[in-house]
C-alpha positions as CSV (number, residue, x, y, z in Angstrom):
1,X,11.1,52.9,-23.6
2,X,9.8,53.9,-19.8
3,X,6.9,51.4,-20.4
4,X,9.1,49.0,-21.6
5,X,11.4,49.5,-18.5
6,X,8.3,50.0,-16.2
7,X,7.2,46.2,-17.2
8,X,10.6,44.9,-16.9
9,X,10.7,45.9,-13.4
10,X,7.4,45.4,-12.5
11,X,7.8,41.1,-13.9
12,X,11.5,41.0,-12.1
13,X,9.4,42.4,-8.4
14,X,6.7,39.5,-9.3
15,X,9.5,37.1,-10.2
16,X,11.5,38.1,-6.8
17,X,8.3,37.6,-4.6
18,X,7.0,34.2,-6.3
19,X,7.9,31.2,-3.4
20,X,9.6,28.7,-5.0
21,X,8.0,25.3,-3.4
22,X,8.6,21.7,-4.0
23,X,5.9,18.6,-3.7
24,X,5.5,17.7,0.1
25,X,7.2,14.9,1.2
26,X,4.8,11.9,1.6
27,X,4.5,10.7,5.5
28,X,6.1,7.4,5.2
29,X,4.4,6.5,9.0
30,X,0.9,5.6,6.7
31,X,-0.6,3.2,4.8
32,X,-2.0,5.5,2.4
33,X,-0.6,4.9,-1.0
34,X,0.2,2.5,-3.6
35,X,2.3,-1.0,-2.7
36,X,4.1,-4.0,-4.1
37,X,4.2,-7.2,-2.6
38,X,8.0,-8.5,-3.1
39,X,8.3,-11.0,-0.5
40,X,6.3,-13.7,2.0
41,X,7.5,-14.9,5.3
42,X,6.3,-17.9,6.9
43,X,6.3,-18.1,10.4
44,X,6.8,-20.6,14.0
45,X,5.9,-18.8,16.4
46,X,7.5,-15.3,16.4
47,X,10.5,-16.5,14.4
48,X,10.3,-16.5,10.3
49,X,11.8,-19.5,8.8
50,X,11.3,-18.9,5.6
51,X,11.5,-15.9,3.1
52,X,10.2,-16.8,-0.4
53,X,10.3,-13.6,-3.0
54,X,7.7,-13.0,-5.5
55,X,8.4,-15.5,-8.6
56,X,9.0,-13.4,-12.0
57,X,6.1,-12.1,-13.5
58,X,4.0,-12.3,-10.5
59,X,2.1,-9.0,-9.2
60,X,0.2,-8.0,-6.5
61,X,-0.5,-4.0,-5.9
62,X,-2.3,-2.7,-3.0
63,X,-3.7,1.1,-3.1
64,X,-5.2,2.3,0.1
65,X,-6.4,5.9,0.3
66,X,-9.3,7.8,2.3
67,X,-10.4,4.6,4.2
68,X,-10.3,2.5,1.3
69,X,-8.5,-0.5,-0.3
70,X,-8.0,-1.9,-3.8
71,X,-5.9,-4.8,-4.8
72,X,-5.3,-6.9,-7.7
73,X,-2.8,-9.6,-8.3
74,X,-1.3,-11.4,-12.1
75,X,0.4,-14.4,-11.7
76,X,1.1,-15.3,-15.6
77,X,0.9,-19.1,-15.4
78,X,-2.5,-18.9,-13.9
79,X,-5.8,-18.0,-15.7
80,X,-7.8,-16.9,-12.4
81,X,-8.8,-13.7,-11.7
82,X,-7.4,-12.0,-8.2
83,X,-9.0,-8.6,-6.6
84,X,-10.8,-7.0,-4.6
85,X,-12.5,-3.5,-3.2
86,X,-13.2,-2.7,0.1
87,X,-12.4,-0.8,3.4
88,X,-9.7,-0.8,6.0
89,X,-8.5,0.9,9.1
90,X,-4.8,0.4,10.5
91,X,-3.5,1.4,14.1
92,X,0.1,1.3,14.3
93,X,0.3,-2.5,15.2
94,X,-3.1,-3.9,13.6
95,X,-4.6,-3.5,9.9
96,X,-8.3,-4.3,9.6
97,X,-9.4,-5.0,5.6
98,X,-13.5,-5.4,4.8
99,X,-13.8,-6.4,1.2
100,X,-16.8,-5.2,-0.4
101,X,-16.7,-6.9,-4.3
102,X,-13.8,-9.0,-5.1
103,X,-13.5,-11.7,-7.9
104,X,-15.2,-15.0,-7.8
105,X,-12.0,-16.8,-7.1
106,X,-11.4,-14.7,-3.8
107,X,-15.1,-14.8,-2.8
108,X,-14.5,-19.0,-2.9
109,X,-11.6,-18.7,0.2
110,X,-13.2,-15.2,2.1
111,X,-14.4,-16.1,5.5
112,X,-18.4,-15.4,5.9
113,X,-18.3,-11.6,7.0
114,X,-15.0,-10.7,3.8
115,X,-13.0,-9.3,6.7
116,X,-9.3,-9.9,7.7
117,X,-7.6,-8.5,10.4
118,X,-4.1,-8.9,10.6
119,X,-0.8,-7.7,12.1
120,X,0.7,-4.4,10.8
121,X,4.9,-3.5,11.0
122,X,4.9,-0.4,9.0
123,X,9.0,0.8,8.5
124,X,8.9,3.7,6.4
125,X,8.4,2.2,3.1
126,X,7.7,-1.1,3.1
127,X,5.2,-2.7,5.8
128,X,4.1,-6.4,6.4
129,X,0.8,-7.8,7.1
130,X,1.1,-10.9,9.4
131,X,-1.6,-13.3,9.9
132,X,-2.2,-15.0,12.7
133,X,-3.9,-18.1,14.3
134,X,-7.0,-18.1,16.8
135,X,-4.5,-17.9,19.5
136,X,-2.3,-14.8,18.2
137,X,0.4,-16.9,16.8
138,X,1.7,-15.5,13.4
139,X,1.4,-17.8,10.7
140,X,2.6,-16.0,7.4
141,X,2.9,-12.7,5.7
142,X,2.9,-10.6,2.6
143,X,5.4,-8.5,2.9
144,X,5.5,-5.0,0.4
145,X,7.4,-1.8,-0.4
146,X,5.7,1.6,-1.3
147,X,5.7,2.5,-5.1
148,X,3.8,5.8,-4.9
């Protein structure tokens, strides 16, 4: 019986000093994560005229983690394949992406060096990317809210 209350005590000390912890909150001021485009704005000059949301069934998911970005969109009515792998680097005001492999259809519209630097408005979680002319005037963007 004193072993059995010598182990009782002994797992209620190691219960007593065990730290009770909960996941870290993710820093909502970075990129780094997993995104859903729900929206796209269009643009003249620094004034959006239009919002248009996603149509049903479309999808477009953006990961970026440790300098790197994946996307991939569906769109159901439309047989072409849309992705691509690369790297990025975002300041608080400018993303950067550099596509590495992406799907024929994307490799059709990239520019010659796959690279796309864009405006950034990160807002805890959802951020914009805003393209924007020669001359710095915004044109459009894809606008998305963090899923993980």
């Amino acid at each position: 019986m004193k072993k059995l209350l010598g182990l009782v005590f002994l797992m209620l000390i190691l219960v007593a000093g065990t730290k009770l912890s909960s996941p870290e909150p993710q820093n909502n001021n970075t990129l780094e994560g997993t995104w859903e485009l729900v929206s796209f704005n269009n643009y003249d000059g620094n004034d959006v005229v239009s919002i248009l949301p996603a149509t049903d069934g479309y999808r477009q998911i953006k990961m970026y983690y440790n300098g790197k970005v994946m996307w991939t969109r569906y769109v159901p009515t439309d047989s072409i394949e849309w992705f691509g792998y690369g790297s990025y680097t975002a300041t608080d005001s400018t993303l950067t992406e550099k596509l590495e492999y992406m799907s024929a259809s994307m490799r059709k519209i990239a520019n010659e060096n796959m690279e796309w630097h864009m405006e950034l408005v990160l807002e805890g979680n959802m951020y914009s990317q805003i393209f924007t002319d020669e001359d710095g005037n915004r044109i459009n963007s894809e606008n998305y809210k963090r899923i993980d």
